[in-house]
GUNU-893281 format. One record per atom (N, C-alpha, C, CB): residue in one letter; x, y, z. Coordinates in pm, whole numbers, padded with zeros to 5 digits, always signed. Glycine has a CB too. Layout:
N
AXYZ...
This chain:
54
X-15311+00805+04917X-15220+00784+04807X-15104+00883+04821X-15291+00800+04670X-14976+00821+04800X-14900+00908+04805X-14813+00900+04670X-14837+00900+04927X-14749+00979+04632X-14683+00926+04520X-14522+01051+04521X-14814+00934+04359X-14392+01004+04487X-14268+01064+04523X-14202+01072+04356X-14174+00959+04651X-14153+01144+04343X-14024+01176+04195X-13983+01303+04245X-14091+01199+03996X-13829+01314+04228X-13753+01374+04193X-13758+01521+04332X-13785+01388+04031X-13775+01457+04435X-13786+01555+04578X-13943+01614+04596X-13668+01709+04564X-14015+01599+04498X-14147+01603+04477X-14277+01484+04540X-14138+01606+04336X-14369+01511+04622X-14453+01433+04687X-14608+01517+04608X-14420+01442+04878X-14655+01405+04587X-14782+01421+04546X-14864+01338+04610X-14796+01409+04419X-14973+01373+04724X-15036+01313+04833X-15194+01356+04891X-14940+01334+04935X-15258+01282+04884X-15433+01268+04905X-15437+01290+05047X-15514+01103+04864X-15366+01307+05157X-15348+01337+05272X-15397+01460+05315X-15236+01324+05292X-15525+01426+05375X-15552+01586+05409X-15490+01652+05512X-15684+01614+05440X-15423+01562+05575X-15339+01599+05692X-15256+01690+05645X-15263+01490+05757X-15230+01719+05526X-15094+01757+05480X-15117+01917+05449X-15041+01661+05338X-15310+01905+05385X-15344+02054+05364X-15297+02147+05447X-15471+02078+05368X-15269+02248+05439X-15255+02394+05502X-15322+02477+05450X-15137+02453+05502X-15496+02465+05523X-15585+02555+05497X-15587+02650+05506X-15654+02550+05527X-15460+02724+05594X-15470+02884+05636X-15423+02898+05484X-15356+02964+05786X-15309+02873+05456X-15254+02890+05310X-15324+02922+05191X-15201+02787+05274X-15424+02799+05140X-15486+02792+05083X-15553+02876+05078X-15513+02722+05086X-15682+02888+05186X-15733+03006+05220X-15697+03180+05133X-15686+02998+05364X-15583+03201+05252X-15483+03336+05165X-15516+03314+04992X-15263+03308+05197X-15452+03247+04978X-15477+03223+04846X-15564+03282+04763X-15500+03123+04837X-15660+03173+04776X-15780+03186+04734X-15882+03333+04750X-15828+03078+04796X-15861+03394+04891X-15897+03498+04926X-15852+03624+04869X-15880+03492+05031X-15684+03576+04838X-15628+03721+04802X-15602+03747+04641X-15479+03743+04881X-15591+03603+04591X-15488+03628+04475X-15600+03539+04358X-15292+03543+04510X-15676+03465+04364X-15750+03403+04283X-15841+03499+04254X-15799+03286+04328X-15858+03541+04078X-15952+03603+04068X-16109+03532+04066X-15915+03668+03967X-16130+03399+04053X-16250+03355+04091X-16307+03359+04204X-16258+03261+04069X-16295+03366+04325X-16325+03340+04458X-16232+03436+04519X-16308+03190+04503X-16205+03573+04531X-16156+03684+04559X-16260+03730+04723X-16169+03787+04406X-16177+03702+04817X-16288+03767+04945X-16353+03642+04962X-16416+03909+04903X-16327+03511+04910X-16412+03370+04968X-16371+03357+05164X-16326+03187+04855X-16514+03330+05213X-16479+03288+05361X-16417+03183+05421X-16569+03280+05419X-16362+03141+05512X-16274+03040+05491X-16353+02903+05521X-16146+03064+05581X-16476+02948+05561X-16516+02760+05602X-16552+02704+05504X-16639+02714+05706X-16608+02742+05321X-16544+02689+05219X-16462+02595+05208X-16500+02754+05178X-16315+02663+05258X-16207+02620+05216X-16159+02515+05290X-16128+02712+05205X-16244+02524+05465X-16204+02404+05538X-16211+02244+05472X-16292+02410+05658X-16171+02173+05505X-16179+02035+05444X-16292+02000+05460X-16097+01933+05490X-16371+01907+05344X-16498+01906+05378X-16551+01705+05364X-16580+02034+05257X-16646+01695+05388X-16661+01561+05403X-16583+01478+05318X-16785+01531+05390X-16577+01358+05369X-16467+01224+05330X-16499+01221+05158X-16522+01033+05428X-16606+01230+05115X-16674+01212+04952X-16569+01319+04863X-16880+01278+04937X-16540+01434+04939X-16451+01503+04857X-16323+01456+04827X-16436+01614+04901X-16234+01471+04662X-16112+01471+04713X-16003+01541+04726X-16082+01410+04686X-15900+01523+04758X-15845+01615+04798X-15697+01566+04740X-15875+01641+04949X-15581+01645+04712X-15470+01656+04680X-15380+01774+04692X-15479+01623+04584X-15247+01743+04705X-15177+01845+04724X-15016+01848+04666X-15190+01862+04861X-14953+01902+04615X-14834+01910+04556X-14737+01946+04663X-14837+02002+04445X-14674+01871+04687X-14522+01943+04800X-14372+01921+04772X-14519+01873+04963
């Protein structure tokens, strides 16, 4: 699914994730999951879903 407004893409594409990113993230700056390892964060089977704001 992809969906477009206003220079904005909103897309189910996991292709699109940038797990290193995320990762950081999650690792550095989220106080829930502070120090999480990254294979967590890798994409995980097809049943999950997934989205991303760009």
């Amino acid at each position: 699914m992809k969906y477009q407004k206003n220079g904005f893409v909103i897309s189910t594409d996991k292709e699109l994730l940038q797990i290193d990113m995320i990762h950081k993230y999650l690792s550095e700056e989220a106080y829930w999951c502070k120090n999480i390892p990254k294979e967590p964060v890798q994409p995980v089977p097809p049943t999950t879903y997934h989205s991303g704001g760009y």
